[in-house]
VOPAGU-2260 file (C-alpha; in pm, 1 decimal, decimal comma):
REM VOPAGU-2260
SITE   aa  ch    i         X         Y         Z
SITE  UNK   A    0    4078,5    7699,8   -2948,7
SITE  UNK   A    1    4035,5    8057,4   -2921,8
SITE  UNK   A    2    3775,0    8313,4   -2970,6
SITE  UNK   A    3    3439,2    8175,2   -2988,8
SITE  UNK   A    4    3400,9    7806,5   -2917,0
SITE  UNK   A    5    3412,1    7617,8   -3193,9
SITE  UNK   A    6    3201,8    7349,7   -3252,6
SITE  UNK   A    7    3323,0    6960,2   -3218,2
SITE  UNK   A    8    3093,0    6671,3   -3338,4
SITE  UNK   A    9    3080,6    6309,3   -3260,2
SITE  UNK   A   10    2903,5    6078,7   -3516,2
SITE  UNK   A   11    2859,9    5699,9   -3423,5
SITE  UNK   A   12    2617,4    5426,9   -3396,8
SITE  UNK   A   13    2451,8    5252,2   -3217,0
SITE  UNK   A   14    2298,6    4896,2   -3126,3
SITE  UNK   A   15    2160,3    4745,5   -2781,0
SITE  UNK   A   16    2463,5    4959,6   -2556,4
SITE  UNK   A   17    2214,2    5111,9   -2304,4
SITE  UNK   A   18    2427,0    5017,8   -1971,9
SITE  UNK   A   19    2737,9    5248,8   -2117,2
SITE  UNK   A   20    2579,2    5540,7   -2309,5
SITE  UNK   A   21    2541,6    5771,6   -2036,5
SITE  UNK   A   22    2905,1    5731,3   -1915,5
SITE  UNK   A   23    2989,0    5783,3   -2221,1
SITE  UNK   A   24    2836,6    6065,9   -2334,8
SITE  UNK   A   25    2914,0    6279,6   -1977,2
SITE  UNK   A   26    3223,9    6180,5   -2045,8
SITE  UNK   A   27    3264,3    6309,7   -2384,6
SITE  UNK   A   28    3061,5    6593,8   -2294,2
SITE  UNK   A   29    3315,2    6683,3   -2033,3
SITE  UNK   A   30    3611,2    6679,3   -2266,0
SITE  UNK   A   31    3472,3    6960,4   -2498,2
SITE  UNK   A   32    3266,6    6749,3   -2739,4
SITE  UNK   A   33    2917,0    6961,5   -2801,1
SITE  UNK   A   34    2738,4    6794,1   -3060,0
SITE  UNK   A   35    2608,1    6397,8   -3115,5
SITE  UNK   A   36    2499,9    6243,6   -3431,2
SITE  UNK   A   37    2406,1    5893,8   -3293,9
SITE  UNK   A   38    2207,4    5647,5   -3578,6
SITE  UNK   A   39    2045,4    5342,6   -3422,6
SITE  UNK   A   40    1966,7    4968,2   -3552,1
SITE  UNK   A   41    1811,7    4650,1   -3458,7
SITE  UNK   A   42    1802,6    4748,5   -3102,1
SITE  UNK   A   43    1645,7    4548,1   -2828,6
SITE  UNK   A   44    1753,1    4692,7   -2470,5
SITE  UNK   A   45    1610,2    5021,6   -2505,4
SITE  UNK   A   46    1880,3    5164,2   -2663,2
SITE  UNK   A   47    1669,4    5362,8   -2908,3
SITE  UNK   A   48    1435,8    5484,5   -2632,3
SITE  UNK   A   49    1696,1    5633,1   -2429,2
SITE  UNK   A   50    1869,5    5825,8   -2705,1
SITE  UNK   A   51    1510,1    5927,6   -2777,3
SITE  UNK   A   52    1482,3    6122,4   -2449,6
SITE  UNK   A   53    1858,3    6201,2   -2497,0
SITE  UNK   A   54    1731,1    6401,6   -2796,2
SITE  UNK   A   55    1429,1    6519,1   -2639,2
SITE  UNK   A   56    1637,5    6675,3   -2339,7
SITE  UNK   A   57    1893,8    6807,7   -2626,1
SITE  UNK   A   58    2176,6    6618,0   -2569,2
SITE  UNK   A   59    2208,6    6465,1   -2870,8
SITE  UNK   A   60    2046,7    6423,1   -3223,8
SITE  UNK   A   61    1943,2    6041,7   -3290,1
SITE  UNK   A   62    1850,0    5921,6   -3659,9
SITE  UNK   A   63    1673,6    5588,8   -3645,5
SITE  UNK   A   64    1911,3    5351,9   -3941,5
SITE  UNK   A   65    1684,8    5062,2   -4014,3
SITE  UNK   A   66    1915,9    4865,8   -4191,8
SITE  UNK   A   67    1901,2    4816,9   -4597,8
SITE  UNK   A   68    2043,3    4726,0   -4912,5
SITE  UNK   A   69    2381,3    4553,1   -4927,7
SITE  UNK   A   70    2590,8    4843,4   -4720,9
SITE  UNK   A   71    2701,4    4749,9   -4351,5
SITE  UNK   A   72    2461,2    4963,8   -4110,5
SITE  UNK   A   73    2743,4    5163,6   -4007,2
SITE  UNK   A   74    2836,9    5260,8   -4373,2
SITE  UNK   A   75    2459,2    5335,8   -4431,0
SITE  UNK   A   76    2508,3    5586,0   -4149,8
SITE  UNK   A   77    2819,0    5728,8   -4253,0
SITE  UNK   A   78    2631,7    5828,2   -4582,9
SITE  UNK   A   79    2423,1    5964,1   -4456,9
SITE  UNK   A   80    2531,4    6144,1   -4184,0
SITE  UNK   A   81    2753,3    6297,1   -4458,3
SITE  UNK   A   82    2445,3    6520,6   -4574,4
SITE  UNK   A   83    2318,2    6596,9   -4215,5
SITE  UNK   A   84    2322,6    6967,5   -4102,1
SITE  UNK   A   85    2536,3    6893,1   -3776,7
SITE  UNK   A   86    2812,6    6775,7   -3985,9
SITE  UNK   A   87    2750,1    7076,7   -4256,4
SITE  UNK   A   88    2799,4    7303,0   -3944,6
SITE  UNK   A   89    3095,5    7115,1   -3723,5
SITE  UNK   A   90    3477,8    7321,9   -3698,5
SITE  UNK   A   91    3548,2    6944,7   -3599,8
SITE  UNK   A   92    3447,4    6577,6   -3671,0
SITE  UNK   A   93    3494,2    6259,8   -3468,8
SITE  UNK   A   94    3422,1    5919,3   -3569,1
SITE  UNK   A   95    3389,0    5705,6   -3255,8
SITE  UNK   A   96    3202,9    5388,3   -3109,9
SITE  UNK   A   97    3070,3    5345,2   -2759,2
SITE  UNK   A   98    3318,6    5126,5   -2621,0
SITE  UNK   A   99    3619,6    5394,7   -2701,3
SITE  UNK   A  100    3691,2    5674,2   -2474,8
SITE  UNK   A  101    3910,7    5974,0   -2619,5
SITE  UNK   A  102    4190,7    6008,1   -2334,7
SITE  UNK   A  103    4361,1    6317,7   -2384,3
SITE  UNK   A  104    4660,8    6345,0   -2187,4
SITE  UNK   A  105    4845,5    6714,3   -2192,0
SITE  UNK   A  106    4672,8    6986,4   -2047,3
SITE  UNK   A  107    4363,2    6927,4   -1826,7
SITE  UNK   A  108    4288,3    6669,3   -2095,4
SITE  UNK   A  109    4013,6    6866,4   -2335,1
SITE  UNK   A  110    3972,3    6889,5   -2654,6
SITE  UNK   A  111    4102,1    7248,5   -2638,4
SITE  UNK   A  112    4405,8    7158,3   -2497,3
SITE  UNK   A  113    4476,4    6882,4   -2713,4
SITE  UNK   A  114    4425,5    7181,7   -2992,5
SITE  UNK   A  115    4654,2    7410,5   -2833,1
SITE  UNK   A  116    4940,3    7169,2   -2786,8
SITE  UNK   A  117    4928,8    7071,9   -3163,1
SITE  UNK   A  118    4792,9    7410,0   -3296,8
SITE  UNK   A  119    4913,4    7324,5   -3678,2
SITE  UNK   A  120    4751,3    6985,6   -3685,0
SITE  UNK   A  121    4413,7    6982,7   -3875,2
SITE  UNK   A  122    4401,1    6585,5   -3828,1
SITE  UNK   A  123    4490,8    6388,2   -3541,3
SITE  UNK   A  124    4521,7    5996,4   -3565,4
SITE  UNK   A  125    4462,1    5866,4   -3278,0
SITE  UNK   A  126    4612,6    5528,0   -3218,2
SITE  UNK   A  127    4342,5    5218,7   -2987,0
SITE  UNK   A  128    4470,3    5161,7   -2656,7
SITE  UNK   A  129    4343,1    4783,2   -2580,3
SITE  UNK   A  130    4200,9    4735,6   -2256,4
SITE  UNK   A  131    4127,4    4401,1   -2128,2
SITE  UNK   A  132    3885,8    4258,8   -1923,7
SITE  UNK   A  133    4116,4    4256,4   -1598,9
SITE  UNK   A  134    4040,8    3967,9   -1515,1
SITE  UNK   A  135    3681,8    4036,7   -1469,0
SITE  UNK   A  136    3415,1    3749,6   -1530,7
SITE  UNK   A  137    3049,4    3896,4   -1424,1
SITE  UNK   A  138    2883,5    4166,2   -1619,5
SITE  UNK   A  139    2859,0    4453,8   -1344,0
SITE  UNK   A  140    2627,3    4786,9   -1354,5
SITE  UNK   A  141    2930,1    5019,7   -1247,9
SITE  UNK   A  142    3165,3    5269,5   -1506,0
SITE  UNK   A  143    3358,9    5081,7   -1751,2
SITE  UNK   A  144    3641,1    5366,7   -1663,9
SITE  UNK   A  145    3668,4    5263,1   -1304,7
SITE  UNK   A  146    3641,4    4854,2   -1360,3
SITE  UNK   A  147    3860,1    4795,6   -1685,1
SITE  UNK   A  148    4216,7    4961,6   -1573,8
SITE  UNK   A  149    4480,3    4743,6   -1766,7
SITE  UNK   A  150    4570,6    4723,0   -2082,2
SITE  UNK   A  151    4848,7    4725,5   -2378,6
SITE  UNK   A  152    5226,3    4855,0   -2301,6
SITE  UNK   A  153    5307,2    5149,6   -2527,5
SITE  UNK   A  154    5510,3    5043,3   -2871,8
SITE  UNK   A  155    5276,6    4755,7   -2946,2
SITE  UNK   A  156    5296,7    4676,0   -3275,6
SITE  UNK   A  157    5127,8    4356,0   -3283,1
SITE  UNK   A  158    4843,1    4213,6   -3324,4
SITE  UNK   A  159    4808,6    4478,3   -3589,5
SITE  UNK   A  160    4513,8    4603,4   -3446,8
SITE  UNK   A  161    4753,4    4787,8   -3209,0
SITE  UNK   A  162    4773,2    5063,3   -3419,9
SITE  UNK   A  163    4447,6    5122,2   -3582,1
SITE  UNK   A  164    4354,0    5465,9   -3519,1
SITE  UNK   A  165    4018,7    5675,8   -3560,1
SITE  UNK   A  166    4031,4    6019,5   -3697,5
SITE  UNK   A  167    3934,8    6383,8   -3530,6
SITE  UNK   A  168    3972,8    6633,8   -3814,1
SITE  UNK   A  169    3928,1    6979,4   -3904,0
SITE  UNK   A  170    3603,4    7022,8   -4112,9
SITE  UNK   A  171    3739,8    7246,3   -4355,6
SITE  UNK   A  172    3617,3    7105,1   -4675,1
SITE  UNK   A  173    3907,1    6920,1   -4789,1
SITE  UNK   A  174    3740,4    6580,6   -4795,9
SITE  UNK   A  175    3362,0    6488,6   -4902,8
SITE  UNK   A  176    3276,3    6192,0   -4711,8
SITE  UNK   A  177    3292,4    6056,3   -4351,3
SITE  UNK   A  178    3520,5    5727,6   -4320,1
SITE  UNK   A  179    3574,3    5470,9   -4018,1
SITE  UNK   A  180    3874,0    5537,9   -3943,0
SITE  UNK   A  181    3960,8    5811,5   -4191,8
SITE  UNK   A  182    3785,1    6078,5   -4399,8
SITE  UNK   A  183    3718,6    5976,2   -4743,2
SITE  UNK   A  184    3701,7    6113,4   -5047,8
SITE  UNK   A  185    3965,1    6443,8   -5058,3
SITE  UNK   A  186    3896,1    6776,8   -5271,1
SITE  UNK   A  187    4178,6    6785,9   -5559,5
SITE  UNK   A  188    4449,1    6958,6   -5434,8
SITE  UNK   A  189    4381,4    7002,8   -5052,2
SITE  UNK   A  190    4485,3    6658,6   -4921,6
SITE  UNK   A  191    4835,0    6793,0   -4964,6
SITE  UNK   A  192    4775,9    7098,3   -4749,1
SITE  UNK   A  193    4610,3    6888,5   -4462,1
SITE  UNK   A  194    4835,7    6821,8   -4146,5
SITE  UNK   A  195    4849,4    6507,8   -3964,6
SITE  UNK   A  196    5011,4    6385,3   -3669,0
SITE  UNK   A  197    4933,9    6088,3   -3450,0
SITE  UNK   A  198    4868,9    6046,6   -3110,8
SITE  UNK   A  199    5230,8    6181,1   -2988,6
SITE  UNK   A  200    5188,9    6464,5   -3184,5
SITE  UNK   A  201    5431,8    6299,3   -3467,1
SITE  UNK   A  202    5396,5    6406,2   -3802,5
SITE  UNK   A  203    5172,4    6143,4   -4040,0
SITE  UNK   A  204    5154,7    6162,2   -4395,5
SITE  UNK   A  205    4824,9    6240,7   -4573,4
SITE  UNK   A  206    4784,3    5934,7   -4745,9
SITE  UNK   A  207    4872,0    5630,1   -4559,1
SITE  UNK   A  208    5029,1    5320,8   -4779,9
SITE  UNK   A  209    4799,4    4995,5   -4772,0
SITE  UNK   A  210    4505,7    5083,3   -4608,5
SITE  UNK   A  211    4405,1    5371,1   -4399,3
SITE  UNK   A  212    4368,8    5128,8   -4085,4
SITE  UNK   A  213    4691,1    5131,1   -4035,3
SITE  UNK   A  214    4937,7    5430,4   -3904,9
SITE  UNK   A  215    5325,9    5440,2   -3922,2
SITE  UNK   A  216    5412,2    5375,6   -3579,7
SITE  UNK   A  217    5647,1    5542,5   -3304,2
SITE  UNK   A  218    5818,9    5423,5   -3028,6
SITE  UNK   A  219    5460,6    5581,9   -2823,8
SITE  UNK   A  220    5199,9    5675,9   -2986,0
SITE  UNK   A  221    5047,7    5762,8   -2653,3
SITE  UNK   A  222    5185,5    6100,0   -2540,2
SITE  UNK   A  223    4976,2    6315,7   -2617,0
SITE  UNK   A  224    4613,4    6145,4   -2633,0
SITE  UNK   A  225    4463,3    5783,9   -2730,1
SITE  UNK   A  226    4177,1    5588,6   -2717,4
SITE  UNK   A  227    4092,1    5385,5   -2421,1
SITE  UNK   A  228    3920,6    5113,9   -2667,7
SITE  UNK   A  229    3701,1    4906,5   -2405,4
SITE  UNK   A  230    3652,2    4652,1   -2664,9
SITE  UNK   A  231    3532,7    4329,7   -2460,9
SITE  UNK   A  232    3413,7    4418,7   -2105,2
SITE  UNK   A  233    3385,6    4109,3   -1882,3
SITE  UNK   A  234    3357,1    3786,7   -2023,3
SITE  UNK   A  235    3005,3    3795,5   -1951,7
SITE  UNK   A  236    2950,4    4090,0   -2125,8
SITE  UNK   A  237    3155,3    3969,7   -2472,2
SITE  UNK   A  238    2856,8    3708,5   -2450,9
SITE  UNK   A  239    2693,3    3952,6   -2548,2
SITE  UNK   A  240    2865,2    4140,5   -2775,1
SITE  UNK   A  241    2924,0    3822,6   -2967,1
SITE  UNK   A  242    2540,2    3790,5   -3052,9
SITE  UNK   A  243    2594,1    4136,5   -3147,0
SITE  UNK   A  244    2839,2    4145,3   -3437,6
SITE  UNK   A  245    3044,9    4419,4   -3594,0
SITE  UNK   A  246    2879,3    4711,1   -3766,0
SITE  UNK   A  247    3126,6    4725,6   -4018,7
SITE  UNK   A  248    3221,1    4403,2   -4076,7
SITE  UNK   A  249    2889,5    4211,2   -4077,2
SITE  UNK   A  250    3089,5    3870,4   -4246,3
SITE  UNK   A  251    3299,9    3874,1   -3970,0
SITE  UNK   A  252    3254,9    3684,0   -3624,8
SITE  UNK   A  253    3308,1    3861,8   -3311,3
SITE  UNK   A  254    3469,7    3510,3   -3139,7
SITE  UNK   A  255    3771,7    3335,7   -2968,0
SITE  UNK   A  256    4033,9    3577,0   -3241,5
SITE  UNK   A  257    3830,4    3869,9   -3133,6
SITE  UNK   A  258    3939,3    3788,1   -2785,7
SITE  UNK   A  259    4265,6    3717,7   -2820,4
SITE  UNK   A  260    4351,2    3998,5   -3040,8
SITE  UNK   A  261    4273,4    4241,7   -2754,8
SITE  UNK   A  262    4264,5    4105,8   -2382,8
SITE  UNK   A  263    4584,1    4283,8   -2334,2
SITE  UNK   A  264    4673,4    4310,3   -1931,8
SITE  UNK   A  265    5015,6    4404,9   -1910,5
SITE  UNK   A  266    5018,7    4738,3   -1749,5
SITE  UNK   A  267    4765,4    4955,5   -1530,9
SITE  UNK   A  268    4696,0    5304,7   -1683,1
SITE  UNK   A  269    4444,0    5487,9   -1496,7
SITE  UNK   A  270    4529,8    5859,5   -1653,3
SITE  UNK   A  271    4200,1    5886,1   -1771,6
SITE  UNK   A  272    4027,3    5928,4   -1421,3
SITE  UNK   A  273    4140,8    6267,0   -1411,5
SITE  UNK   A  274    3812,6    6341,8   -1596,1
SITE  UNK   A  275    3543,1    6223,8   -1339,5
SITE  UNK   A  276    3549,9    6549,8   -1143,7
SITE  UNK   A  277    3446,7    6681,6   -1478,0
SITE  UNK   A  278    3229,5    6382,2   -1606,4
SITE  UNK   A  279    3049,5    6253,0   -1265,1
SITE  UNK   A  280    2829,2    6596,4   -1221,8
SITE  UNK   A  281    2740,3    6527,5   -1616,3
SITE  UNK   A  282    2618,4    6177,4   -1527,0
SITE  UNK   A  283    2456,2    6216,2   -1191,0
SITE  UNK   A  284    2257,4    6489,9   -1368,1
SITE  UNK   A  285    2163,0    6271,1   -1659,8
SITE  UNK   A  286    2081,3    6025,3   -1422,6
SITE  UNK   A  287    1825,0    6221,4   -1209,7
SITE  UNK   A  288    1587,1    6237,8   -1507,3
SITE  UNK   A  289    1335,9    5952,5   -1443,1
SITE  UNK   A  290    1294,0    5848,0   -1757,3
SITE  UNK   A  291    1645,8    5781,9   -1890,7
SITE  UNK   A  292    1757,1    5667,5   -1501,0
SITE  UNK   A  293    1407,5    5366,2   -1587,5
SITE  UNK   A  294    1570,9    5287,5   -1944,5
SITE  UNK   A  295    1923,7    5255,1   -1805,0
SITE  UNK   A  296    1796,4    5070,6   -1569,9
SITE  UNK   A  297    1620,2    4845,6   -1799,4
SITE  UNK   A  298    1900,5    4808,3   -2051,2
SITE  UNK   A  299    2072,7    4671,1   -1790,2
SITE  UNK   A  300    1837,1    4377,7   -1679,6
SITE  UNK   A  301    1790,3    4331,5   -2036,5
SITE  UNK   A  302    2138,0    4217,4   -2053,8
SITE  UNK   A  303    2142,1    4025,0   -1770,9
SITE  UNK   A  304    1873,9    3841,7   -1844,0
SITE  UNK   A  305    2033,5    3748,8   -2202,8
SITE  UNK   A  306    2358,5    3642,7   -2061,4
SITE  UNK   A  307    2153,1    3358,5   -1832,5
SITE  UNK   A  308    1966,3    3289,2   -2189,3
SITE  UNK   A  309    2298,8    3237,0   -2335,9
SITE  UNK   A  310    2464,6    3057,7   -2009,4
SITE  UNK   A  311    2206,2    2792,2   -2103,1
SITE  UNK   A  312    2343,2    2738,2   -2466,0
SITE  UNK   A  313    2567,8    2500,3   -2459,7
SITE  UNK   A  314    2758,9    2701,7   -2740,1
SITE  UNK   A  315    2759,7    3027,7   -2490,3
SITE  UNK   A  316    2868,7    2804,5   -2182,8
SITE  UNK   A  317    3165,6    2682,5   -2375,5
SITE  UNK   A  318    3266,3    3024,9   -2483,5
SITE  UNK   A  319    3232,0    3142,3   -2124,1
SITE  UNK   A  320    3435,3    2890,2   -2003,8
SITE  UNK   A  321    3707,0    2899,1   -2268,5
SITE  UNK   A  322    3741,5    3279,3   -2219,4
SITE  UNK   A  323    3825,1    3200,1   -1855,7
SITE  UNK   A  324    4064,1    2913,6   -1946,8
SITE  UNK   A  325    4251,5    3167,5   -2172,6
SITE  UNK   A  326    4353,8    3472,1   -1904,5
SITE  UNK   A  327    4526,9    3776,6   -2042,1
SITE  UNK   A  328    4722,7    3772,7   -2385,7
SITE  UNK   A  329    5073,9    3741,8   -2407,2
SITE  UNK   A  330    5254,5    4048,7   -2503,6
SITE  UNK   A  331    5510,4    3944,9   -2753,0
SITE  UNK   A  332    5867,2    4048,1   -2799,1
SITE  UNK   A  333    5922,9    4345,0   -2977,8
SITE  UNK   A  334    6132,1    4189,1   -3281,0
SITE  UNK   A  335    5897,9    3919,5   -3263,5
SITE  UNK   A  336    5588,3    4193,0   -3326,7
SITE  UNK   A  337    5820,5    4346,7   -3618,9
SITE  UNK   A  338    5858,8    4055,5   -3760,8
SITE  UNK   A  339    5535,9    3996,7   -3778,3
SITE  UNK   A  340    5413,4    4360,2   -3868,3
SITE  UNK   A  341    5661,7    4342,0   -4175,5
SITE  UNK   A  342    5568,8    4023,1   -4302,0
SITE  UNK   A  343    5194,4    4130,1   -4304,2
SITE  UNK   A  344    5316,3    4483,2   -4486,5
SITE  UNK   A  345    5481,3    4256,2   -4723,9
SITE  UNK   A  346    5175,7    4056,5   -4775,9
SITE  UNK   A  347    4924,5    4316,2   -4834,2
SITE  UNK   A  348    5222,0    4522,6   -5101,6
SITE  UNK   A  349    5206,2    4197,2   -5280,2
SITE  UNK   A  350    4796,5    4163,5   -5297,3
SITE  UNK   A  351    4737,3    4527,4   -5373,8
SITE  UNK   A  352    5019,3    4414,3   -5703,4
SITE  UNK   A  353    4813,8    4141,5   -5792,4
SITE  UNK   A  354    4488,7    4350,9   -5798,7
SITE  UNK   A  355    4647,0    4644,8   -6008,8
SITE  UNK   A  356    4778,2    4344,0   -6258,4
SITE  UNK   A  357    4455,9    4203,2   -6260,1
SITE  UNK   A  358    4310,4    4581,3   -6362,1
């Protein structure tokens, strides 16, 4: 990034995370990121009031998304968003949730570094990292960057969630809509000009083959940047998160598979605490405002107060204790993990078949 600074835009959503969003946004903030497009549903902890006096203090825009019609609430926002002047005016667009932190790893791990090491790229795929939940039981009011420090070993191909990705992308018209994971929609004819690598800085093809979810994948995807993907907390917080559900997938239960597909423990990787000296000034000064330091505060009883409601249940209790029965998920063997990943390539060639015989 040269010149003047060029603009760089996160768009997410949002629903009953008030204990994380002000680590999360200082530490976004201090990475380069200087624009927020956060929509809001259903929220019960505050949520909605504190990115309300985020947006009053400027630190982010906040569109209310009550939820309607037959589109998830994240897809509703995604439309949406799609139309709103921040994205109209971003040089780059980031789709994110609140439990993933972008860890950019060459330079001094900002945005414009990550530019400047992969100047040609106008789209970077940038593969989850799965952190576990260390082996951490009680719901705690501390960072989730300094508690949750293990996670998957690079090369993990399996479960296939391993190498999901989001997308940070040049906004240069060539496609209409936002996506999860991936821009939607190209312009004829630009798609094939576009330039994507992953998170190695490996070159990507445009279109990716069964389902933009999925990347090709590298011995490390890793090098360069990833996403520290915070995905369950402590088991007391995936209580929770379980009452919660996904945004995107609203058929979809967040239970005992949601777990187990990402309480990965194998190795420590702490390279994203290079950051606080950037990102603790950031939150200490969002937390000296009164107001928001009362909502955080607030959010956070709110959620302790909802995991004794659910500690009661004897549905919750039996989740709680199961989680703790389970400890951390085994890391198969790599041919083991290929095997698997090609089987499920295999099975999703031979659905997409059926559905273009069926018309």
């Amino acid at each position: 990034m040269s010149g003047e600074r060029q603009r760089a835009l996160i768009v997410t959503t949002m629903r009953d995370e008030g204990p994380f969003i002000l680590e999360w946004l200082a530490h976004h903030k201090a990475i380069g990121f200087t624009d927020f497009l956060v929509y809001s549903n259903d929220c019960s902890d505050g949520t909605d009031a504190m990115l309300d006096r985020l947006a009053e203090m400027g630190h982010v825009v906040h569109v209310p998304n009550r939820p309607k019609g037959r589109k998830t609430v994240q897809w509703q926002a995604l439309s949406d968003a799609g139309r709103h002047p921040l994205v109209q005016q971003a040089d780059w667009i980031y789709g994110t949730d609140v439990d993933e932190f972008l860890n950019i790893k060459v330079g001094q791990g900002r945005l414009a570094d990550l530019f400047a090491h992969a100047p040609a790229a106008t789209g970077f795929a940038l593969a989850w990292r799965m952190f576990g939940n260390a082996g951490r039981v009680a719901f705690e009011d501390r960072p989730v960057l300094e508690q949750f420090t293990t996670c998957a070993p690079e090369g993990m191909l399996w479960p296939w969630r391993a190498i999901q990705f989001k997308s940070l992308y040049r906004n240069d018209g060539t496609y209409r809509k936002l996506g999860v994971h991936r821009p939607k929609d190209p312009r004829t004819g630009k798609e094939a000009r576009a330039v994507w690598v992953d998170g190695s800085n490996n070159p990507l093809p445009t279109k990716v083959p069964g389902g933009a979810t999925l990347v090709p994948t590298f011995a490390n995807q890793y090098g360069m940047a990833q996403i520290n993907h915070y995905a369950l907390g402590s088991v007391e917080n995936f209580l929770v998160k379980r009452l919660r559900g996904r945004p995107n997938h609203a058929d979809e239960p967040i239970d005992l598979a949601y777990w187990i597909d990402r309480n990965f423990n194998a190795v420590e990787d702490t390279s994203i605490a290079r950051i606080a000296p950037l990102s603790r000034p950031l939150l200490a000064e969002l937390m000296d405002d009164p107001v928001l330091a009362g909502l955080h505060k607030a959010a956070v009883e709110w959620r302790r107060r909802k995991i004794r409601e659910l500690l009661l249940d004897s549905d919750g209790f039996y989740l709680y204790a199961r989680l703790q029965q389970l400890g951390s998920t085994e890391v198969l063997p790599q041919q083991r993990q290929r095997l698997l990943m090609n089987q499920l390539m295999r099975m999703r060639a031979e659905v997409m078949r059926r559905k273009a015989i069926a018309g």
